[in-house]
C-alpha positions as CSV (number, residue, x, y, z in Angstrom):
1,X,23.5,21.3,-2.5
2,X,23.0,23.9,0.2
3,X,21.0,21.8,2.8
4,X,19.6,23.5,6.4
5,X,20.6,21.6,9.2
6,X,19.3,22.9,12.0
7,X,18.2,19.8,13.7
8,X,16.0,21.9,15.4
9,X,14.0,21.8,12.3
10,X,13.1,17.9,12.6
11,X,11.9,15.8,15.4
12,X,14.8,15.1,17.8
13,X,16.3,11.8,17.4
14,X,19.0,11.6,20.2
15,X,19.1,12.3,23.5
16,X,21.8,15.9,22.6
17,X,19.2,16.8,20.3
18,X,16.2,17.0,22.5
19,X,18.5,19.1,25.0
20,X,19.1,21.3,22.5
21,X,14.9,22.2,22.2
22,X,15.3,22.7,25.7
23,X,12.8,20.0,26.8
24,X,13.3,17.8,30.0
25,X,10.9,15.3,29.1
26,X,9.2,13.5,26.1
27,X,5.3,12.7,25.7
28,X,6.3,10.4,23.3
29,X,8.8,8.1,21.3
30,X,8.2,6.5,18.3
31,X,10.3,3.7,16.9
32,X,10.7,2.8,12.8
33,X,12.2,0.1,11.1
34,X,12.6,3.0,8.1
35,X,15.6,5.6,7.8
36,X,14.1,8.7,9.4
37,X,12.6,11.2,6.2
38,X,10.7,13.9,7.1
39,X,8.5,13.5,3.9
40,X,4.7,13.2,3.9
41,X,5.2,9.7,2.1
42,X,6.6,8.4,5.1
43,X,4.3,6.9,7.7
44,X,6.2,7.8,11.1
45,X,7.3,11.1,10.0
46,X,3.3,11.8,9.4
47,X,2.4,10.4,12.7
48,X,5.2,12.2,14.5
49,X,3.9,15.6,12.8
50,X,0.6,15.4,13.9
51,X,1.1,14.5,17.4
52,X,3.7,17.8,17.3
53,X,0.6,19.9,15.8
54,X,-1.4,19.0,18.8
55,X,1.1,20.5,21.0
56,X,2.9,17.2,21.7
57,X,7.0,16.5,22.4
58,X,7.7,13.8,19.7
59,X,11.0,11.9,19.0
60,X,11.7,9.6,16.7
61,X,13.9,6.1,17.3
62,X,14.9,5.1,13.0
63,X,16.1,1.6,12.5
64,X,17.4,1.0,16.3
65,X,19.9,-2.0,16.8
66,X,18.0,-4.4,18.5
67,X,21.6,-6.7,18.6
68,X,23.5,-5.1,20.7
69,X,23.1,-4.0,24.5
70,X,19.7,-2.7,23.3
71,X,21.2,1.1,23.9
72,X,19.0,2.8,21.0
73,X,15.6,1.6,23.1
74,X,17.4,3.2,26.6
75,X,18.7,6.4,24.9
76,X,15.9,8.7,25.4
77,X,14.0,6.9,28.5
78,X,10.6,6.4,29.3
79,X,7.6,9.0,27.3
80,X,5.3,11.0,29.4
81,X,2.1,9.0,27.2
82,X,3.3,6.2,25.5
83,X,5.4,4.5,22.8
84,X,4.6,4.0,19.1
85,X,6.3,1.2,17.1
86,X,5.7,0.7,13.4
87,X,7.9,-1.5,11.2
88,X,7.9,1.2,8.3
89,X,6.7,2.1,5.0
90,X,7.0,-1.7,3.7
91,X,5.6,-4.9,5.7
92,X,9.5,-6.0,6.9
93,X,9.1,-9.4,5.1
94,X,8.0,-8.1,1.9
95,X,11.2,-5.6,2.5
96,X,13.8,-8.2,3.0
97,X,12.6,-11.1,0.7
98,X,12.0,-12.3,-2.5
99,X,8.8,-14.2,-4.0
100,X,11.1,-16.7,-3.8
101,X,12.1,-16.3,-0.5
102,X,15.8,-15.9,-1.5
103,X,16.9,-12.9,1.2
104,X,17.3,-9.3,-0.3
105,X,20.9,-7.3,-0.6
106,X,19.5,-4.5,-0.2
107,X,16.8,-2.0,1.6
108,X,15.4,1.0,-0.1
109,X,14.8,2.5,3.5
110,X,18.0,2.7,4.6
111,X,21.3,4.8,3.8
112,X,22.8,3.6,1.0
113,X,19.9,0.6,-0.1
114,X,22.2,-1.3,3.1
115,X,20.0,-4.9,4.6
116,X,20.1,-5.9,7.8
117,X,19.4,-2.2,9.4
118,X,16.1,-3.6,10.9
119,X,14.9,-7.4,12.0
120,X,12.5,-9.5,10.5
121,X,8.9,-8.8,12.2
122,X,10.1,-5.9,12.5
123,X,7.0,-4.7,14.8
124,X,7.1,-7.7,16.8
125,X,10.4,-7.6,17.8
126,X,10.6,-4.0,18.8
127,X,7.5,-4.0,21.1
128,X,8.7,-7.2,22.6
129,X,12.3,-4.9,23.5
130,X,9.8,-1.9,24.6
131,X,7.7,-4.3,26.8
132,X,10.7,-6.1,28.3
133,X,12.1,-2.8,29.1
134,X,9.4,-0.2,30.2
135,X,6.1,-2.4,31.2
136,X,4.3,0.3,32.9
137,X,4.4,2.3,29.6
138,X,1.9,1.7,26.8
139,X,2.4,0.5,23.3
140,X,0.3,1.0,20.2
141,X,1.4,0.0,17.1
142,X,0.3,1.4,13.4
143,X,2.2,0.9,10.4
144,X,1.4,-1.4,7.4
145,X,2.6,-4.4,9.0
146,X,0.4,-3.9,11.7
147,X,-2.1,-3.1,9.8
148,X,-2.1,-5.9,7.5
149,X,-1.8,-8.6,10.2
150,X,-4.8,-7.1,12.5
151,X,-6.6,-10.7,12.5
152,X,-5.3,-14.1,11.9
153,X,-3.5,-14.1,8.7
154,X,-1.5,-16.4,6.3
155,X,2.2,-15.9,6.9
156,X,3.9,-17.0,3.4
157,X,7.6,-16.5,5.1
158,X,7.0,-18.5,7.9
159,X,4.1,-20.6,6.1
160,X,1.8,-21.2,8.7
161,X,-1.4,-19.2,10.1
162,X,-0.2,-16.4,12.5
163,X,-2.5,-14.9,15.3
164,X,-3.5,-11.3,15.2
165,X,0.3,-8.7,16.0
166,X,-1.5,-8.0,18.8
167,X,-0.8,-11.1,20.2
168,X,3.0,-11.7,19.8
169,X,3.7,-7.9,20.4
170,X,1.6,-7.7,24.2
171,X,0.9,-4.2,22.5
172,X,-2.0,-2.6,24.0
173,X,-3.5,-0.8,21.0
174,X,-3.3,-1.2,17.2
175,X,-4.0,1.4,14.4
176,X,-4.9,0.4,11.2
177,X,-4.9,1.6,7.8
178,X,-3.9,5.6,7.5
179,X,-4.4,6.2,11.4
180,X,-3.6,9.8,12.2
181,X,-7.1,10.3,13.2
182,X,-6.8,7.4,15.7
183,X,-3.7,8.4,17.2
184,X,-4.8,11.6,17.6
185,X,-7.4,10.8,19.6
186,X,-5.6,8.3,21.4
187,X,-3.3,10.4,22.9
188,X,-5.9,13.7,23.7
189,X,-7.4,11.1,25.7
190,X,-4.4,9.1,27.0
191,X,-3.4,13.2,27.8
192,X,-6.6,13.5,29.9
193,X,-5.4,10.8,32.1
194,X,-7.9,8.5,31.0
195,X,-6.6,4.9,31.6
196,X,-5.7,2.8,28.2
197,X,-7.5,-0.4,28.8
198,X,-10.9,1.9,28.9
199,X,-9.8,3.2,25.7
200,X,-12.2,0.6,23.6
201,X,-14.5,2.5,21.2
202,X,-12.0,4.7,19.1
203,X,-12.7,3.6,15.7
204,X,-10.0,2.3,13.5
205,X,-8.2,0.3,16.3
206,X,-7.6,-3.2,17.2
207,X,-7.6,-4.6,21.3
208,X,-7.6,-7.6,22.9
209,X,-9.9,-8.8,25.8
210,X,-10.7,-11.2,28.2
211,X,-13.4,-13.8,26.0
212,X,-16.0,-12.4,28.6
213,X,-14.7,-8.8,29.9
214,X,-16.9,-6.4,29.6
215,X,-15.9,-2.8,27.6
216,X,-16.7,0.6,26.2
217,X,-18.4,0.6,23.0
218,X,-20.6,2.6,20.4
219,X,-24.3,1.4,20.5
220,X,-24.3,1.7,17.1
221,X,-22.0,-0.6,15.6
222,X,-23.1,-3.8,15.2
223,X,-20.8,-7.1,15.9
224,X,-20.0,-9.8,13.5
225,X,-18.2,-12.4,15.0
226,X,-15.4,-14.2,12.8
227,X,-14.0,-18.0,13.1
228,X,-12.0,-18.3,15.8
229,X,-8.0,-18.4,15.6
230,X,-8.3,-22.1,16.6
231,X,-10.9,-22.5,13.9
232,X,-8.7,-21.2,11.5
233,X,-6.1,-23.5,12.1
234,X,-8.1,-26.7,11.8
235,X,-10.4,-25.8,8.6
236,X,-8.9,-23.8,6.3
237,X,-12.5,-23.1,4.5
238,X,-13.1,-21.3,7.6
239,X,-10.7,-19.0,7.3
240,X,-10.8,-18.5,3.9
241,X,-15.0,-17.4,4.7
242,X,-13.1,-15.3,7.5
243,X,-11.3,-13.2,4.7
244,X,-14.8,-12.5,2.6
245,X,-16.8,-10.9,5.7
246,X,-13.4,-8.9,6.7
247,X,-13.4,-7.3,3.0
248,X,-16.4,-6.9,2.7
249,X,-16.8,-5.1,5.9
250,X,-13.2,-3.3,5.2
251,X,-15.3,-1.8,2.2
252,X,-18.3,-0.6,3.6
253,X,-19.0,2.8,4.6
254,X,-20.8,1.9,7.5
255,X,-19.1,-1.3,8.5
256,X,-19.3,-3.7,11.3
257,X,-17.2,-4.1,14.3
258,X,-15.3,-7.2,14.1
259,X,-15.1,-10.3,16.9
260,X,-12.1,-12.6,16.4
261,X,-11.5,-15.4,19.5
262,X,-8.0,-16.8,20.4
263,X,-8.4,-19.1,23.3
264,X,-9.1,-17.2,26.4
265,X,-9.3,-13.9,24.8
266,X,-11.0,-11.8,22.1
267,X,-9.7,-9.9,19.5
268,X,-11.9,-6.4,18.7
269,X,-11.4,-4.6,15.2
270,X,-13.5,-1.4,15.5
271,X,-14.8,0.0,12.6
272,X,-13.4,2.9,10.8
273,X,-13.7,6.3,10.4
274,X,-15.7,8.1,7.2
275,X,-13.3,8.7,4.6
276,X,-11.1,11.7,5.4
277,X,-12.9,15.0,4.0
278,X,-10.9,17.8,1.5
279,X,-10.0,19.8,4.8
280,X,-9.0,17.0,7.2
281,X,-6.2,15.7,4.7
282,X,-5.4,19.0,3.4
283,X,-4.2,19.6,7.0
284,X,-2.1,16.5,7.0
285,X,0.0,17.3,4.0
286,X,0.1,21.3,5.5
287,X,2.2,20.6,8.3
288,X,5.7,21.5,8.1
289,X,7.5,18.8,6.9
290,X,11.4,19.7,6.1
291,X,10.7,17.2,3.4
292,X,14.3,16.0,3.6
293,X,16.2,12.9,5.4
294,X,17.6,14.0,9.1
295,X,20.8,15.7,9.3
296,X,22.3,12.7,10.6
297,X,22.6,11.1,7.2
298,X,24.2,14.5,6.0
299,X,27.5,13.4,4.3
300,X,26.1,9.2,4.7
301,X,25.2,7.4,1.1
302,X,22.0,8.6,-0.2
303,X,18.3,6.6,0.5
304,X,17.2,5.1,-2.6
305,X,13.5,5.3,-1.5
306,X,13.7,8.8,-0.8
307,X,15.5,9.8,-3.8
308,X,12.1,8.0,-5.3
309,X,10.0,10.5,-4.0
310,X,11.7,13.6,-3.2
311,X,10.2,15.7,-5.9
312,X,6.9,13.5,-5.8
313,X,3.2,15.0,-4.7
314,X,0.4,12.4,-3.3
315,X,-2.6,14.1,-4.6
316,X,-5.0,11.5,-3.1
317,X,-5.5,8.2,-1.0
318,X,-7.3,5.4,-0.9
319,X,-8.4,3.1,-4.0
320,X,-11.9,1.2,-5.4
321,X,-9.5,-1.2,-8.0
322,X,-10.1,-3.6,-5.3
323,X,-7.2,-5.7,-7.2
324,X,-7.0,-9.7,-5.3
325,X,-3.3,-9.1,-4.8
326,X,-3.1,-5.9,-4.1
327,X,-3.2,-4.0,0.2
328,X,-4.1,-1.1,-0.7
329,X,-7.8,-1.1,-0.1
330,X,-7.4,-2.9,2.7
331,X,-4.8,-0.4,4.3
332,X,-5.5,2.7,3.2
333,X,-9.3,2.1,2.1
334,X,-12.2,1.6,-1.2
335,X,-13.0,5.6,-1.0
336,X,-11.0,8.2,-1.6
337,X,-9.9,11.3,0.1
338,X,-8.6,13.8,-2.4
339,X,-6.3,17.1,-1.3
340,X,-7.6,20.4,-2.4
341,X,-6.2,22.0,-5.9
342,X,-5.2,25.1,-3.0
343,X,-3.1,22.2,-1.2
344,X,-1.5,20.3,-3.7
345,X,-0.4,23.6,-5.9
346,X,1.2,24.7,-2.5
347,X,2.9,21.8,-2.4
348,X,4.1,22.1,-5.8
349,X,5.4,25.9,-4.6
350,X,7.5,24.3,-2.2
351,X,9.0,21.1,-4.2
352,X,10.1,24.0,-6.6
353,X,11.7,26.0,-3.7
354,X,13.6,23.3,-2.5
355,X,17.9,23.7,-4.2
356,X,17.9,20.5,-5.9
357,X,15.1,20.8,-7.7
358,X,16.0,20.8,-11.8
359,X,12.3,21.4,-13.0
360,X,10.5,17.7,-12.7
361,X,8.4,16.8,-10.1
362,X,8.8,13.0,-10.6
363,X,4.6,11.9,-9.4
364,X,1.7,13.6,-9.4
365,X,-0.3,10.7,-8.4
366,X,-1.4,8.1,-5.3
367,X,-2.0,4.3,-5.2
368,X,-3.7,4.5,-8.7
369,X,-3.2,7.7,-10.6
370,X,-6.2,8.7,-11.3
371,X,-8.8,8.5,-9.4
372,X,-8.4,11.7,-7.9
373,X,-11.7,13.2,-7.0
374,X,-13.7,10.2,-8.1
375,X,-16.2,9.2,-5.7
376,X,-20.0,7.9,-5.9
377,X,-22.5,10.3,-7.4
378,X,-25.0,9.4,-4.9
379,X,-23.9,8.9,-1.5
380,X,-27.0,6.7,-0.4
381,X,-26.2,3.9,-3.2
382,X,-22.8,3.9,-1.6
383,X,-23.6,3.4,1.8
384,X,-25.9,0.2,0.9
385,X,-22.5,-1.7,-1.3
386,X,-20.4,-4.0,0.0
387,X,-18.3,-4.5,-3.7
388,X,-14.4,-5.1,-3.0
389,X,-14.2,-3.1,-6.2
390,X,-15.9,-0.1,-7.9
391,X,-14.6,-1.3,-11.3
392,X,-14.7,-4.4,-11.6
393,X,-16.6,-7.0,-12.7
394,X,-17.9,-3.2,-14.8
395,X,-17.1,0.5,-14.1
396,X,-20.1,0.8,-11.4
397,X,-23.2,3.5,-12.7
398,X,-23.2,5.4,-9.7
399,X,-19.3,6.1,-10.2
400,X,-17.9,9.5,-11.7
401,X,-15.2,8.9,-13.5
402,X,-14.9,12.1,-14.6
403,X,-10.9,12.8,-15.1
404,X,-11.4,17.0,-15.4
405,X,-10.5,17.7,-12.1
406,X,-7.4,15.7,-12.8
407,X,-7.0,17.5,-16.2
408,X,-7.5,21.0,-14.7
409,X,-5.0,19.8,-11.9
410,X,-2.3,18.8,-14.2
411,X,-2.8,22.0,-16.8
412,X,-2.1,24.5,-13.6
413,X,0.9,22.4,-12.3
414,X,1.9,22.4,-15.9
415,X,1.8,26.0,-16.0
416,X,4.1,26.7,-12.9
417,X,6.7,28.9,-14.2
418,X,9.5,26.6,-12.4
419,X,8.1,23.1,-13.6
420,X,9.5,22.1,-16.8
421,X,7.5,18.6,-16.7
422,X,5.3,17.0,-14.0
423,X,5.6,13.1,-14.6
424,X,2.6,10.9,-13.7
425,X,4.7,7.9,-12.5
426,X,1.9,5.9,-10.1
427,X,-0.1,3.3,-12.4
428,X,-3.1,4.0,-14.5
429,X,-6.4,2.7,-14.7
430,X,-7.2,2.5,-17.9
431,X,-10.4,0.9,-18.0
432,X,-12.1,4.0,-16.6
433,X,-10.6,6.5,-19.2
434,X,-11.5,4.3,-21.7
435,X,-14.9,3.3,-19.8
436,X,-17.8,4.8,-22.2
437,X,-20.6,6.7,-20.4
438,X,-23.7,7.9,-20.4
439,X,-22.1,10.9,-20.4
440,X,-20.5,12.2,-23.9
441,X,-18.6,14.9,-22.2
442,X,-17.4,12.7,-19.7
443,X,-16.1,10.6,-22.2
444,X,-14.8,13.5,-24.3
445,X,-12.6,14.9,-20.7
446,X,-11.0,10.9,-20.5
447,X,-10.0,11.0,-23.9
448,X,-8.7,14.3,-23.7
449,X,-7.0,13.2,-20.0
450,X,-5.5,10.1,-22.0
451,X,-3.2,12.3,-24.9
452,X,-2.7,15.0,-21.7
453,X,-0.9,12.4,-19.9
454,X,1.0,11.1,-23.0
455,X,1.5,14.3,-24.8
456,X,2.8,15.8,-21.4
457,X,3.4,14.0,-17.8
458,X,5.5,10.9,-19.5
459,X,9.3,10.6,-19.4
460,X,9.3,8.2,-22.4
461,X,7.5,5.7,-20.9
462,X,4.0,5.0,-19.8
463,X,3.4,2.4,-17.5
464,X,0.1,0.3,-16.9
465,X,-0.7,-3.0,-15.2
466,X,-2.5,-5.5,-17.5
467,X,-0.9,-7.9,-15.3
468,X,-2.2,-11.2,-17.8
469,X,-3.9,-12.1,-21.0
470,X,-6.3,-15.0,-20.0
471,X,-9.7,-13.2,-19.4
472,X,-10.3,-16.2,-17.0
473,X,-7.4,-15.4,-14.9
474,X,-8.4,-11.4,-15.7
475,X,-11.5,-11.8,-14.1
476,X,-10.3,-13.8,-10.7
477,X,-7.8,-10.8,-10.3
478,X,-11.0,-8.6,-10.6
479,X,-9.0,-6.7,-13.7
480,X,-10.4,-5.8,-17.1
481,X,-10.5,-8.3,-20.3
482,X,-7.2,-8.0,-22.3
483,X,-8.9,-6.8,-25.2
484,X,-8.5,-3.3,-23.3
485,X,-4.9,-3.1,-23.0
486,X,-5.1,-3.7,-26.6
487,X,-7.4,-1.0,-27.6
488,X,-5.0,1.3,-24.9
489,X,-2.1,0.2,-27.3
490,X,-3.6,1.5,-29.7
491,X,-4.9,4.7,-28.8
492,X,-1.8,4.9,-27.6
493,X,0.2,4.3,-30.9
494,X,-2.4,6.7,-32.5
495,X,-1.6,9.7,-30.1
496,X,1.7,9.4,-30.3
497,X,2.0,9.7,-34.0
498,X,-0.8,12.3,-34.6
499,X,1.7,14.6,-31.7
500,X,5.0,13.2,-33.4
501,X,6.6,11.4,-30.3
502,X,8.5,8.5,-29.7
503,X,7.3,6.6,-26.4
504,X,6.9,3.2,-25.4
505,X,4.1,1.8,-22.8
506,X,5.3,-0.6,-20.5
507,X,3.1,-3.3,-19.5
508,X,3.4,-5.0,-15.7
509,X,2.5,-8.8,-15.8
510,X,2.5,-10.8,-12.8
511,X,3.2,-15.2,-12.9
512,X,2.1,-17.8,-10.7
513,X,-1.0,-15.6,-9.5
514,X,-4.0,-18.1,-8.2
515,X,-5.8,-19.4,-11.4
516,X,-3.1,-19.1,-13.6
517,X,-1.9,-21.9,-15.1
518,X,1.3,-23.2,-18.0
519,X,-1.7,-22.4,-20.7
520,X,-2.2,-18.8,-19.7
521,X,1.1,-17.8,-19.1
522,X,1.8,-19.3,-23.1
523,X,-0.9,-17.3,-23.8
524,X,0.3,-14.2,-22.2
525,X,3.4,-15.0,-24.3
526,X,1.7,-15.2,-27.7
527,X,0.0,-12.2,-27.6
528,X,2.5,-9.7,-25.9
529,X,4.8,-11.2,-29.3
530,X,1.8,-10.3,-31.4
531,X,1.9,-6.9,-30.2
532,X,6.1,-6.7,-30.3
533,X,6.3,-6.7,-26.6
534,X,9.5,-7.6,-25.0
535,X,8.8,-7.6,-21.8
536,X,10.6,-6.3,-18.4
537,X,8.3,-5.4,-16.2
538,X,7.3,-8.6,-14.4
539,X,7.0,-10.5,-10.9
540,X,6.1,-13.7,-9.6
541,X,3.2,-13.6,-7.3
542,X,4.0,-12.9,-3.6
543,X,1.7,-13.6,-0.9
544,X,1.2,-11.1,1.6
545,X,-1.0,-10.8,4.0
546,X,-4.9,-9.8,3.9
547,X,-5.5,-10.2,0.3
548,X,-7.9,-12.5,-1.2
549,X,-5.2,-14.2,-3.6
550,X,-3.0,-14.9,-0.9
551,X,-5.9,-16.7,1.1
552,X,-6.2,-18.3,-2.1
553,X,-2.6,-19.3,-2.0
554,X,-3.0,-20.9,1.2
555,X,-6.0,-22.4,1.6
556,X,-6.9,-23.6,-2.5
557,X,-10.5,-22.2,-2.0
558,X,-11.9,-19.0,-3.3
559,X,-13.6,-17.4,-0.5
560,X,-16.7,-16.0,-2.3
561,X,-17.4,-19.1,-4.0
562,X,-15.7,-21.8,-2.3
563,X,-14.6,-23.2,-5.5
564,X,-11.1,-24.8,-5.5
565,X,-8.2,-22.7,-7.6
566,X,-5.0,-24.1,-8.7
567,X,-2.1,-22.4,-7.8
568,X,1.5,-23.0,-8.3
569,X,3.2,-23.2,-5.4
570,X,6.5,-25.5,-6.1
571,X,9.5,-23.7,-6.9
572,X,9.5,-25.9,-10.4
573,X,6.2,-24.7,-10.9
574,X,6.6,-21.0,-10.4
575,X,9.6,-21.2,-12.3
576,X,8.0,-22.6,-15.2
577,X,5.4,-20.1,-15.1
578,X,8.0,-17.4,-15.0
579,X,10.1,-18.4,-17.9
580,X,7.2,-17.3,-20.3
581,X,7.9,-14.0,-19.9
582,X,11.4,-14.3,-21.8
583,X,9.6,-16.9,-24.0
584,X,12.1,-15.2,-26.8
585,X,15.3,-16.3,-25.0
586,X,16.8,-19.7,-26.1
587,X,17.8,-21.1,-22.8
588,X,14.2,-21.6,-22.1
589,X,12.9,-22.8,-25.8
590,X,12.8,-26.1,-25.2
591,X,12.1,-26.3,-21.7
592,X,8.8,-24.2,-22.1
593,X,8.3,-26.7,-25.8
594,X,8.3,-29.9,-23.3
595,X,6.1,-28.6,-21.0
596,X,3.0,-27.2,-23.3
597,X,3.7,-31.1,-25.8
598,X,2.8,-33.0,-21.9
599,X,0.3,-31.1,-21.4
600,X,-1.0,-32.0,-25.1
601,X,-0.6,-28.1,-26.8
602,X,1.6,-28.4,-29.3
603,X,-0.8,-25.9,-30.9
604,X,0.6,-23.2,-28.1
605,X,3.9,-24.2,-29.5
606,X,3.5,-23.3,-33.0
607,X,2.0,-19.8,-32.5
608,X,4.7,-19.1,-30.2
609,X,7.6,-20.2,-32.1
610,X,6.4,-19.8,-35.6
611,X,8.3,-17.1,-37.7
């Protein structure tokens, strides 16, 4: 494959490379826990092209060994401005363990799929090196790690409440969600010579104060303070009522600013920006990104994650699922900022320019596929609602879920001379294709979207996310009946006959999720046999921080309601629930049998088993 190396073409990562651009300084570093890919689907790569664009000198630290005589932190000295630490594209525990807390072999990040390239607290551990080393110099941190651990927060690895990151990193500012506006106006003013503790009314960030120091803010946001740390720890209804006003604020378009005490001090969680606009993320995904791993790894084993993406196009951010296990809102936000048709097609251009490329761009997509475009069709009705989730409990009225822009989108990307297919490989939310409007040719465009996708952008396979069967545990997820994935199956069964292809959908169902119980998963079991599913796409639930089911997880309340939820939690209980997946294989017949007769359902049984 004929690769350019010029390492001129990336951001320096040693201290012979930033010789070689001729500079004798650096404004400034920033470290990752990720293989270095300089792809607009990795965080630091993003961040370190934006700060270039503003006239910046960026290098980037990936994965240093924070083992040895701590000689990746020294390498390139101190930064003009400051240092910038995220643990990567993963939250480093999720990265390196199991649901079952059995450590990972391996690390999508890293040459190879290697472990062990990058700590545990990942973040933590490389501002405390930073801080050790360089005290005068600032730190912010930004990443989904960071992000995701802004306020107190259940830590299922370490199973315990842990403080805000800003607390056991000493960093001086944190970024959260999708922060290249926040950076970016970070360092213009940390450029100006403006002093970084005065730096408290940038939205989007996270500080800490003295409980009663006085600081810069904007008069218009109000406060809402939250239970304190302390109060957290002692009641864990508290803190579970801490979770509802932080989502609910997290999906506002005019939200609050958040107050969050921890002994002597005060955590500050401004509020964020408006939703990126069409021209403001267009310019993101413009910059000149090589769109390849570093020449360093030229001739090393290849990165599984970026040979995920490396013919992929994010066509959007942001999603209004507002799913209880799922980050996403809560990093990257409920509305969403779509890229220009001009953008993405130029994107497209280049993926097909690049000497690898066989044809197939391998996602056209984002966090859900598609709700590109989609966004309230009045602004005013939006501004007033605080829902986690645009589609749930019902697809809201003010929502278009129009899919034509998607459809026009696809049909011109289809039409490339040099793209023999475009697969749509992120999820699908089938509830709004299948969502009936008001609208007839509204619901004429989803249907037609629908047999687009299957007759054209799937390899074989379409994958969806029912995730369960039981309508009760459905409707705590905040995900549609089941009696929807059924009628998908069998629109889906009807297209593909009426265009004569052979495909299969592939259903994702998740176990142990708060609410679910032996019952549902049996009857998960029952009717994925009813429908001939054998099924392969599954996980146990895994708490990570900042969603509602993992506050569920840890505190057994539901934080809107304050009702109690089972959960399993045991390792015998998860694994019971888990076995009903492969209900069909006989080392787990008579196990599963026992356990539905003591709980008195032999009836479960019999439609299981029954020829």
């Amino acid at each position: 494959m004929d690769i350019n190396l010029d390492k001129s073409l990336w951001l320096p990562t040693s201290k012979k490379e930033v010789e070689q651009l001729g500079w004798s300084d650096i404004d400034v570093i920033l470290f990752t826990g990720d293989a270095y890919i300089d792809h607009p689907s990795f965080g630091a790569a993003v961040i370190g092209r934006v700060l270039e664009h503003e006239g910046l000198r960026v290098a980037i630290v990936p994965q240093p060994n924070w083992k040895d005589d701590l000689r990746d932190f020294k390498k390139l000295g101190k930064p003009n401005l400051f240092f910038a630490v995220t643990g990567g594209n993963m939250d480093s525990m999720v990265n390196h363990y199991t649901a079952g807390k059995r450590k990972r072999h391996n690390d999508a990040y890293t040459p190879g799929g290697r472990s062990g390239q990058r700590p545990d607290y990942a973040t933590i551990t490389y501002s405390k090196i930073l801080k050790e080393l360089y005290p005068e110099v600032p730190i912010v941190i930004g990443g989904i790690e960071a992000s995701l651990r802004r306020v107190t927060h259940y830590d299922y690895w370490s199973d315990k409440l842990m403080p805000s990151i800003l607390v056991d990193t000493q960093a001086d500012l944190l970024f959260y969600g999708m922060g290249e506006k926040s950076i970016l106006e970070f360092a213009r003013l940390v450029k100006r010579g403006i002093p970084i503790n005065t730096l408290t009314s940038i939205p989007q960030t996270v500080f800490l104060v003295d409980e009663n120091e006085s600081y810069a803010t904007k008069k218009n946001w109000d406060e809402l303070e939250l239970a304190s740390h302390e109060t957290c720890l002692l009641d864990k209804k508290e803190y579970a009522r801490n979770f509802m006003h932080i989502e609910e604020e997290s999906n506002k378009m005019e939200a609050k600013k958040l107050i969050q005490r921890i002994g002597n001090k005060k955590i500050v969680v401004n509020p964020p920006w408006p939703t990126f606009k069409e021209n403001e993320i267009d310019r993101i995904y413009d910059l000149p990104y090589t769109r390849l791993p570093h020449p360093r790894y030229h001739n090393k084993e290849t990165i599984p994650a970026y040979e995920m993406i490396r013919h992929s196009i994010n066509i959007h951010r942001g999603c209004f699922g507002g799913c209880t296990f799922c980050t996403i809102s809560a990093h990257q936000g409920k509305f969403i900022a779509s890229r220009s048709e001009k953008s993405v097609l130029k994107e497209v251009e280049q993926v097909t320019q690049m000497p690898d490329f066989k044809g197939y761009i391998s996602d056209l997509g984002g966090p859900s596929a598609n709700m590109y475009k989609m966004k309230g069709i009045h602004e005013e009705i939006c501004k007033k609602c605080k829902r986690p989730s645009c589609i749930f409990p019902t697809v809201c009225k003010n929502l278009d879920v129009s899919h034509k822009p998607m459809l026009d989108l696809y049909r011109k990307v289809r039409q490339h001379p040099k793209v023999k297919k475009a697969f749509i490989g992120s999820g699908i939310r089938y509830d709004m294709i299948l969502e009936k409007t008001r609208d007839e040719e509204v619901n004429q465009v989803n249907k037609e979207y629908l047999r687009e996708v299957i007759k054209h952008h799937v390899s074989g396979r379409l994958k969806v996310a029912p995730e369960h069967s039981s309508d009760e545990v459905l409707k705590f997820m905040r995900k549609p009946s089941f009696k929807l994935f059924e009628e998908l199956n069998e629109e889906f069964k009807k297209i593909n006959e009426e265009e004569n292809l052979n495909q299969q959908l592939i259903p994702y169902f998740i176990s142990s999720h708060p609410g679910s119980k032996s019952e549902d998963m049996a009857d998960l079991a029952i009717k994925t046999k009813q429908m001939n599913f054998k099924l392969e796409q599954v996980q146990d639930f895994t708490p990570t921080p900042m969603t509602l089911a993992t506050v569920v997880y840890y505190s057994g309340y539901h934080p809107y309601t304050m009702e109690k939820i089972y959960t399993a939690k045991n390792k015998h209980d998860k694994e019971n629930q888990r076995k009903f997946f492969f209900w069909y294989k006989n080392e787990f017949r008579n196990s599963i049998k026992n356990d539905l007769e003591r709980k008195g359902r032999s009836d479960l049984v019999k439609k299981l088993f029954k020829k």
